[in-house]
N, C-alpha and C positions, 0 to 999 in steps of 0.2 A: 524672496523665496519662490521657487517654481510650484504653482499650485498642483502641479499634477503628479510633485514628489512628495508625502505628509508623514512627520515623523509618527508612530505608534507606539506604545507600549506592547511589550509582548508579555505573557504568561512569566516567564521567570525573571522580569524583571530590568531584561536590557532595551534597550531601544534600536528599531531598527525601520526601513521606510520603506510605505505602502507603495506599490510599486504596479499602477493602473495597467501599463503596458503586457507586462509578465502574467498578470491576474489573467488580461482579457487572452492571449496565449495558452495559459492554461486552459481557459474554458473552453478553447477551441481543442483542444488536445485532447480533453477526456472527456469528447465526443466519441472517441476512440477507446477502444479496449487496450492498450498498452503507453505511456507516456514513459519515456527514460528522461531523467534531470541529471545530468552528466556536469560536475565540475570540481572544483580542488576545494580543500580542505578550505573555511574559513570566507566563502565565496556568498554564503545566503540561500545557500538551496531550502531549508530545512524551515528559516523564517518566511522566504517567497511563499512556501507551499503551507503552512501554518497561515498566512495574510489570506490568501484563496481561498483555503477549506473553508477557514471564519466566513465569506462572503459568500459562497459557492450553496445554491440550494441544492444539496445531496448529504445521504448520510456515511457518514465519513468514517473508515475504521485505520488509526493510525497505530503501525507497529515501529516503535522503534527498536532495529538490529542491536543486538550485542555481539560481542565474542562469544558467548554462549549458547547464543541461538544455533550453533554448529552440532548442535545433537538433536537427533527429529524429536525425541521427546519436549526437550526442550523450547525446540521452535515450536512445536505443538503448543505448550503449556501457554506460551507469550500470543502466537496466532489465537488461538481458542476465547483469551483474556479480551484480546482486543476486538473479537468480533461481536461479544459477551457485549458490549458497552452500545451496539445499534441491535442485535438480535440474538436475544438469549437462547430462545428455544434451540435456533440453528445450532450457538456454539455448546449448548448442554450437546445435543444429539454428535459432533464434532468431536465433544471427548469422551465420549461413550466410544466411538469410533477408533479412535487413535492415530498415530501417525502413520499416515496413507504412504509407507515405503513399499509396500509390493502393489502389484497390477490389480490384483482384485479389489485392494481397499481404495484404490485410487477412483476407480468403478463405483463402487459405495461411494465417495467423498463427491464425486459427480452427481449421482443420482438425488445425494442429501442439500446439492447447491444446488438442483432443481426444485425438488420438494418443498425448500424453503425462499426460494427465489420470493420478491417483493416488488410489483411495480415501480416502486420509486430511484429512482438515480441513487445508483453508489459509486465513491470511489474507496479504493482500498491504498493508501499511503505504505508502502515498506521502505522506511527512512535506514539510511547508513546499511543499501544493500550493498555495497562491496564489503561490508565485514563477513557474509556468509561463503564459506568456503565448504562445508560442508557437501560430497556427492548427491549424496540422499536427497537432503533437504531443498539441493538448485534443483532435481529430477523432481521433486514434488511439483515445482514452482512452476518449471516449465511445461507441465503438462496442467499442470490450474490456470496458466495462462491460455492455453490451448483450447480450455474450454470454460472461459468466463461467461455469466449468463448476460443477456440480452442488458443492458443498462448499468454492465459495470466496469467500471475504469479500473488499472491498476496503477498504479504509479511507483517508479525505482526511481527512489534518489539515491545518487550514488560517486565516490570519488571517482570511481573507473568503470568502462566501460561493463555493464552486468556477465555474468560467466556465466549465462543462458541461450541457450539460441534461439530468436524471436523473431527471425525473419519470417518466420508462417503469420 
């Protein structure tokens, strides 16, 4: 057996392999404020990036997409949930706010990832982003991309290509 491939147990139960290479990749990726994991259904995006985070000293906020996440309430209710789990206070203050769909609240939603910004290394996982089709909700994204603070990664896993424009 090649030591530098080691089977794992994962959280729900299947097995899948730790994969040194892809790890030391990512770490170099979210160095950066935007990393896309781009590939097909059934491929390991989702266990590669779960293998990293477990290893990865940063605090980790992973949202997994639904079909449902297509109503800003919604995506709200799951984003707020998952940021709840590294930084409460922020996401108490977050649903006080609500879903940042106009210009002013997006303002507010900046100022309040200021206020509560934290030294420490984050990354923010959004697993199975090709399910969000929502307008709204991509216009949220791409402007929270826009302006992540100083030490935080985002990460899209995704079947296809993100329907954000991330070139800035």
């Amino acid at each position: 057996m090649d030591t530098k491939i080691q089977p794992r147990s994962a959280p729900d139960g299947f097995f899948h392999f730790a994969r040194p290479r892809l790890n030391k990749l990512l770490e170099e990726g979210v160095q950066s404020p935007l990393v896309i994991v781009c590939a097909g259904a059934g491929t390991g995006k989702t266990a590669a990036l779960r293998d990293f985070t477990r290893g990865y000293r940063a605090a980790v906020v992973w949202l997994q997409i639904s079909e449902r996440d297509n109503v800003g309430a919604r995506f709200w209710e799951s984003f707020t949930r998952a940021v709840a789990a590294v930084n409460e206070p922020f996401a108490a203050a977050l649903r006080k706010l609500g879903f940042p769909g106009s210009g002013d609240k997006l303002s507010q939603y900046t100022a309040l990832t200021r206020k509560y910004d934290r030294e420490e290394r984050r990354v923010v996982v959004l697993d199975d982003f090709h399910r969000l089709e929502d307008p709204a909700v991509l216009a949220f994204l791409q402007q929270a991309i826009a302006v992540l603070p100083e030490g935080m990664s985002l990460v899209l896993a995704s079947r296809a290509t993100p329907r954000v424009d991330v070139a800035g």
